[in-house]
C-alpha positions as CSV (number, residue, x, y, z in Angstrom):
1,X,-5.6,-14.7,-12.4
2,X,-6.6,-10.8,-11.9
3,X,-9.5,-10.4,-9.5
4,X,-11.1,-8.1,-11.7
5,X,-10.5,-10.6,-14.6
6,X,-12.2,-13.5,-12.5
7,X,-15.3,-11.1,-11.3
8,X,-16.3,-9.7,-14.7
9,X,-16.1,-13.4,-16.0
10,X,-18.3,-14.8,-13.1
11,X,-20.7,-12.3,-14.1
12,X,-20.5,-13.2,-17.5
13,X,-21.2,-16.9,-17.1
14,X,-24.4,-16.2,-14.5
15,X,-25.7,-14.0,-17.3
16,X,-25.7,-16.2,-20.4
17,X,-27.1,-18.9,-18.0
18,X,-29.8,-17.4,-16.8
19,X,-30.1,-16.2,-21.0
20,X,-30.0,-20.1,-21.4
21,X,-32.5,-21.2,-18.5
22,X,-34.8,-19.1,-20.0
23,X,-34.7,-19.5,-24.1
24,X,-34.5,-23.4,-23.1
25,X,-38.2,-22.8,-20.9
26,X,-39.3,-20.8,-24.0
27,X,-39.5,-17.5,-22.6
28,X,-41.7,-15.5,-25.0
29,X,-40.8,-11.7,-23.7
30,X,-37.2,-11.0,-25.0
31,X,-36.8,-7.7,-23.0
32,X,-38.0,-9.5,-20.0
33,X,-35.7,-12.6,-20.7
34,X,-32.8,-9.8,-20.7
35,X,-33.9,-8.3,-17.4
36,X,-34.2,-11.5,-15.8
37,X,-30.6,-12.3,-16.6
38,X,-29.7,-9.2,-16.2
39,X,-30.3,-9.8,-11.9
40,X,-28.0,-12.4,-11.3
41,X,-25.4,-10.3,-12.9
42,X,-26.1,-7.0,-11.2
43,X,-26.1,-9.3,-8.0
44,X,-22.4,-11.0,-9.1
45,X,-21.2,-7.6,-9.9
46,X,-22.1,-5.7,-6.7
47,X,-20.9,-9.2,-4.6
48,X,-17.8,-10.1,-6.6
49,X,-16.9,-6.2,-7.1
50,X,-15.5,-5.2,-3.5
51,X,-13.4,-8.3,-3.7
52,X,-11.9,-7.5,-7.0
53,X,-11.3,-3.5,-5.6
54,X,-9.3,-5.0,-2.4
55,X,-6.7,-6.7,-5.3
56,X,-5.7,-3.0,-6.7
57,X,-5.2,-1.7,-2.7
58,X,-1.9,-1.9,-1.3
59,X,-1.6,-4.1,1.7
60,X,0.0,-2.8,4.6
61,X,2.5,-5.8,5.6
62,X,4.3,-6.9,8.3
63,X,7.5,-6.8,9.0
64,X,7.8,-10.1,8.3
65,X,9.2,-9.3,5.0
66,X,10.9,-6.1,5.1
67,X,7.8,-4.0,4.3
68,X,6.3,-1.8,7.2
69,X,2.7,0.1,4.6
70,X,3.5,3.3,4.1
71,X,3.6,4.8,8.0
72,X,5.7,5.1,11.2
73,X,4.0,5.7,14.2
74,X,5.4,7.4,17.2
75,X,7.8,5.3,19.0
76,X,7.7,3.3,16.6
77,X,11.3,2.0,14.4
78,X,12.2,1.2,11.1
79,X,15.5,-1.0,11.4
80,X,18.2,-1.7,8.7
81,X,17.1,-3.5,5.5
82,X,12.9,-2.6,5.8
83,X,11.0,-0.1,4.1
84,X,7.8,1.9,4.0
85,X,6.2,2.2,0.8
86,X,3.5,4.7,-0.3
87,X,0.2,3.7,-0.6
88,X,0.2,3.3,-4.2
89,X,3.3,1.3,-4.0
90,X,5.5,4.0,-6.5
91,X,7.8,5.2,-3.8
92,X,9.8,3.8,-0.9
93,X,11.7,4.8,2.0
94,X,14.3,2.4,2.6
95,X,16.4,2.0,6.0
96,X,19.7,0.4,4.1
97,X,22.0,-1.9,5.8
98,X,24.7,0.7,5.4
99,X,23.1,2.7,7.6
100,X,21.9,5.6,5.2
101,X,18.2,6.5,4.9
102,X,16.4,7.0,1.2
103,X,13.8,7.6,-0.8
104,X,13.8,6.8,-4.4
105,X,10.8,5.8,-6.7
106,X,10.1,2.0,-7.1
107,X,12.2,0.4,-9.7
108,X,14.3,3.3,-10.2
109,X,18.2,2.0,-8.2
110,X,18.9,5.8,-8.0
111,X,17.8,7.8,-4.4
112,X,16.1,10.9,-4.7
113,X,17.0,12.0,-1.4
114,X,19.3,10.7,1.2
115,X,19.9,11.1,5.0
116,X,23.8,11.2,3.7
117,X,24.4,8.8,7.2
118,X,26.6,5.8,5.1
119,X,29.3,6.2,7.2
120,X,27.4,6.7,10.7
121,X,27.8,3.4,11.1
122,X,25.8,0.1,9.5
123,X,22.8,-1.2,10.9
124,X,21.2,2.2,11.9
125,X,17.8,2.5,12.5
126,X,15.1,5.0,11.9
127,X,12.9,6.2,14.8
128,X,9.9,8.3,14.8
129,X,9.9,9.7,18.0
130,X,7.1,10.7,20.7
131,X,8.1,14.4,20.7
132,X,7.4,14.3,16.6
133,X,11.6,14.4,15.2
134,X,12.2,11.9,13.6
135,X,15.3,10.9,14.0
136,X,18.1,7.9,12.4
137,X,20.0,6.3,15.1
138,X,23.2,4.2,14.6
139,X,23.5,0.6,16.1
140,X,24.9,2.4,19.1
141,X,21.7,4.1,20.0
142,X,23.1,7.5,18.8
143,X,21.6,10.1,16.4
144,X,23.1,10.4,13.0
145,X,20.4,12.3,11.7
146,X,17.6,13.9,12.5
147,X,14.5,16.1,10.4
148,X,14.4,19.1,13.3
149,X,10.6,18.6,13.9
150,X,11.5,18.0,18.2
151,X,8.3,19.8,19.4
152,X,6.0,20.3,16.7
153,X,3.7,18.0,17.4
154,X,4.2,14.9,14.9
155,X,3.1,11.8,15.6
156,X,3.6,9.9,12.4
157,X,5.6,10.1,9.2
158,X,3.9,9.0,5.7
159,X,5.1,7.9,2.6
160,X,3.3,9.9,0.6
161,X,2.5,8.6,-3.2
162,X,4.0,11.8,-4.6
163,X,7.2,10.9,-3.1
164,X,7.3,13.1,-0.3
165,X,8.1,11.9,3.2
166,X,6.0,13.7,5.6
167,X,5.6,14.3,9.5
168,X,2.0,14.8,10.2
169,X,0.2,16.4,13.5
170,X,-2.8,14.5,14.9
């Protein structure tokens, strides 16, 4: 069940108890009886409502199964077969087995830009590296492609939610 779905209903439910508690102990004062239920639902709300906010963030996974969040840090590598996705999860950057780098919108099978490194090899791996270029490397530890950013300070690449793939400065 939806987080939000289970908060707003826990709410609910303390609400029209307290309602009950209180018509069944004869309450006379209606708007108080409505302020007194209204606390333990302000109080489920503002407990309940950070949990059910977590649910619509994208969790940064491991690479346990194929998903590295939506940055690579210097020295760090993405290798064949894992992605990064963007924050909002609508775009990936995928290091395919074949050995060519792409990003494409999620659920669309079509790239929107490649690293055009198919046949550099399969297996290649993706590299941001310490001098800020970030760079695809082929099984054999040799570049097939690189973004020309050597010396400009990077020190991590984002997958941005517009769909851009960008080096950023610290």
């Amino acid at each position: 069940m939806k987080r939000w779905l289970v908060t707003v209903t826990v709410a609910l439910v303390w609400f029209g108890i307290c309602w009950l508690v209180l018509a069944v102990i004869d309450w006379q004062d209606t708007g108080t009886e409505v302020g007194v239920s209204a606390v333990p639902l302000v109080i489920s709300l503002a407990v309940l409502g950070p949990w059910a906010e977590q649910a619509r963030k994208p969790k940064n996974v491991g690479p346990l199964d194929g998903q590295y969040g939506d940055e690579l840090r210097a020295g760090a590598t993405l290798p064949a077969g894992h992605s990064l996705y963007s924050e909002d999860r609508s775009y990936r950057l995928d290091m395919q087995k074949d050995g060519n780098l792409v990003v494409r919108k999620v659920g669309n099978r079509f790239a929107s830009w490649s690293s055009k490194t198919t046949r550099k090899g399969a297996n290649n791996y993706l590299k941001m590296q310490e001098d800020g270029n970030l760079v695809v490397y082929t099984s054999e530890h040799r570049p097939a492609w690189d973004s020309g950013t050597a010396g400009k300070g990077g020190d991590v690449v984002t997958m941005q939610n517009d769909g851009n793939l960008v080096i950023y400065a610290p």
